[in-house]
C-alpha positions in Angstrom: 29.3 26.7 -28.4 32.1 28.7 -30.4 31.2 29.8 -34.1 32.6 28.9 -37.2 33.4 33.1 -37.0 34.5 32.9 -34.2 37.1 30.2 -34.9 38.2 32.2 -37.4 38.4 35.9 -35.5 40.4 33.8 -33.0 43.3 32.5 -36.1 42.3 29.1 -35.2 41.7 26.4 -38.1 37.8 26.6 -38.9 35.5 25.5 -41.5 35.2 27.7 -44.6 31.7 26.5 -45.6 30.1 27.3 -42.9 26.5 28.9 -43.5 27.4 32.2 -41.4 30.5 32.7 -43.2 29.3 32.1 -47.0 26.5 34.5 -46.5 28.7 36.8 -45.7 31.2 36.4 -48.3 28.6 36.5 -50.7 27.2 40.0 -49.5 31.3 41.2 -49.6 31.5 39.8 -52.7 27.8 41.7 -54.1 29.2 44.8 -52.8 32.3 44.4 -54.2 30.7 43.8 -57.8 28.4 46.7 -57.5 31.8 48.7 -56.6 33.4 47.4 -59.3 30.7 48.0 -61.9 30.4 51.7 -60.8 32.0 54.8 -62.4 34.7 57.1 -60.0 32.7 60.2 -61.0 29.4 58.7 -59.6 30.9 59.6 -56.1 27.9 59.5 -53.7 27.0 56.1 -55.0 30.8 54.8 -54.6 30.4 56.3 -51.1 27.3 54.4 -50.1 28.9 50.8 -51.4 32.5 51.7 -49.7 30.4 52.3 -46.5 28.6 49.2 -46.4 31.3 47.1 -47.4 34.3 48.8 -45.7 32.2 49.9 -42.4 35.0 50.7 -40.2 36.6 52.9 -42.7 37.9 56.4 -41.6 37.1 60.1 -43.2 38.4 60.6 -46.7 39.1 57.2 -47.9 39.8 56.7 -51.7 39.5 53.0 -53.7 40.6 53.5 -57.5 38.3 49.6 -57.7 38.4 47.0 -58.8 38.5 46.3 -55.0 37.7 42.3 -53.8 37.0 41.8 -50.4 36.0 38.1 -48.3 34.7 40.2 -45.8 35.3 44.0 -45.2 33.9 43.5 -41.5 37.1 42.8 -40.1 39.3 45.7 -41.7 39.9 48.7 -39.9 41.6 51.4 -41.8 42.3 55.4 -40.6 41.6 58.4 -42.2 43.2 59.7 -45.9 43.7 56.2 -47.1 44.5 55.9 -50.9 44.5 52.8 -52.8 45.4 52.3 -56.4 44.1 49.9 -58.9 43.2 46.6 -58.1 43.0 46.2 -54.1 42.7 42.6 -52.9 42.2 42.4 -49.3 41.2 38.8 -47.3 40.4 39.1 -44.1 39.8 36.0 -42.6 42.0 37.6 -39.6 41.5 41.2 -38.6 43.5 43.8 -40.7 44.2 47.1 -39.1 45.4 49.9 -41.7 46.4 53.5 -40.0 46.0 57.0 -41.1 47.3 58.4 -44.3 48.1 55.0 -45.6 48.8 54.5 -49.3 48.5 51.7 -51.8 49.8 51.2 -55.0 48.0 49.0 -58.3 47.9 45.6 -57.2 48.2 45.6 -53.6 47.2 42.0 -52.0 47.0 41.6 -48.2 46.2 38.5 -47.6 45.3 36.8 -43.6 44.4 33.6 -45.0 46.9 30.2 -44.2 46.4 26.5 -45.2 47.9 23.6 -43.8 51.2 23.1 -44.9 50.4 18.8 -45.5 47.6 17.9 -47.9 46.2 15.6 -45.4 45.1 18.5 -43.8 44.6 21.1 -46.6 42.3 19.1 -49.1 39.1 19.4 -49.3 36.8 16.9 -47.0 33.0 15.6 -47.5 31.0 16.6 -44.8 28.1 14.1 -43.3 25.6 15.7 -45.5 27.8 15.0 -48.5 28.8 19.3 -49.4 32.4 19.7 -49.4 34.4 21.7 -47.4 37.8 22.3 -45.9 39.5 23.7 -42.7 42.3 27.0 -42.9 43.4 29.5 -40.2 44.8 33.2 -40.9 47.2 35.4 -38.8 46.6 39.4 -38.4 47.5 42.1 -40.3 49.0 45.4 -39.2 50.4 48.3 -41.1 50.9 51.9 -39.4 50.5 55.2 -40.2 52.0 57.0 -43.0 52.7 53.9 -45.2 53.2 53.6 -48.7 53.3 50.0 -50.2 54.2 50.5 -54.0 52.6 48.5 -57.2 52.5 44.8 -56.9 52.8 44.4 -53.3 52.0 41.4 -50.5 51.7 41.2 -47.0 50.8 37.5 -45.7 48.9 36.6 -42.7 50.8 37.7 -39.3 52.8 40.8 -40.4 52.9 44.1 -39.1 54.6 46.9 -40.5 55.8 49.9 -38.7 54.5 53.2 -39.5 56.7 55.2 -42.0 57.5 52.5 -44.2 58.0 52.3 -48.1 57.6 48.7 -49.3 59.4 48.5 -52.7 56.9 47.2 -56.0 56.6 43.6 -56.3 57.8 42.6 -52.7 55.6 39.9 -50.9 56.3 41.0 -47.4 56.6 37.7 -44.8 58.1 39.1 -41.6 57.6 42.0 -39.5 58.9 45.7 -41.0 60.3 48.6 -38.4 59.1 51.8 -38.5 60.7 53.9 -40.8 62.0 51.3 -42.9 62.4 51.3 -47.0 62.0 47.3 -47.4 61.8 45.9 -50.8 62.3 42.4 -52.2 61.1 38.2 -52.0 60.9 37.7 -49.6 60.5 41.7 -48.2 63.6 42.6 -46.7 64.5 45.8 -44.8 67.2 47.9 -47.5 67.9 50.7 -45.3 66.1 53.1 -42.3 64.2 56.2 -43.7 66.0 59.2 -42.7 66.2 63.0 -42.7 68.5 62.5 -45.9 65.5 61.3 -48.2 63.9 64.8 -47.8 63.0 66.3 -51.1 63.0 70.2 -51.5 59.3 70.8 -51.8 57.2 72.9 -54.3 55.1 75.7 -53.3 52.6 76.0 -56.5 49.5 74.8 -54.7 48.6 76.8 -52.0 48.6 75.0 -48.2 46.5 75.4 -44.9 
């Protein structure tokens, strides 16, 4: 028989309550507290939490925190990731991050869709009389050497290309091209990234 998780791995509609899926929320969710209530310069302790909640996490990963998490199981990210304040990520679908990807305050990607018609989306009283409802989600993909600004988010089935700069307070619906600068609601692509938007670089901190 096919899991509740599994249902939901798969993007197909599944049952939120299930017993599998709330314990693990609620260990995402611990974590994500214990994260939360912890100090940046306390950095072995923020290392062990990030660890256990973000397992598939590469080398020198950075979370400013508050971070929430449903799951953290289902994220992938590379190495050199940076993320601002306030980093919302619900992966009810898998999310795949690249290398040297960076987030702004208030970034929110978000796998999770309900049914567009309420006779589908409300809640519903199981046999045993607890409540529950069904939803789906979509995948999440954003490439290497990102930069999503503040107040960003990318919905459920998305991928953006690697290079990209997503302009602050875009909610980003459709798919982004590599070495794109996309801003706007919904997230449009302004203009390709190009050899013009070099900046004449300092050389006050010495470089390997």
């Amino acid at each position: 028989m096919t899991t509740e998780l599994e249902h939901m791995i798969a993007g197909e509609l599944y049952n939120a309550a299930d017993p599998q899926l709330s314990a693990m929320r609620d260990r995402a969710h611990a974590l994500c507290e214990d994260y939360n209530r912890s100090v940046e310069a306390d950095v072995q302790l923020r290392s062990r939490i990030q660890s256990a909640l973000l397992p598939h996490m590469g080398a020198n990963g950075y979370i400013a925190g508050p971070v929430y998490l449903d799951y953290g199981d289902f994220v992938t990210i590379g190495e050199d990731f940076y993320a601002n304040f306030d980093l919302t990520i619900l992966d009810v679908c898998p999310v795949a991050i690249g290398n040297k990807v960076m987030f702004g305050p208030h970034t929110s990607i978000v796998t999770p869709i309900h049914p567009m018609r309420w006779q589908e989306r409300n809640i519903r009283k199981a046999a045993d009389g607890s409540d529950f409802d069904y939803e789906y989600g979509a995948p999440i993909t954003i490439g290497d050497n990102c930069w999503l600004a503040t107040n960003v988010t990318v919905t459920g089935g998305v991928t953006i290309g690697e290079g990209c700069v997503i302009g602050a307070g875009s909610v980003v619906t459709h798919d982004i091209p590599a070495n794109s600068f996309a801003a706007g609601v919904p997230c449009k692509v302004i203009r390709p990234i190009t050899e013009d938007d070099a900046m004449p670089m300092p050389h006050r901190v010495p470089e390997r």
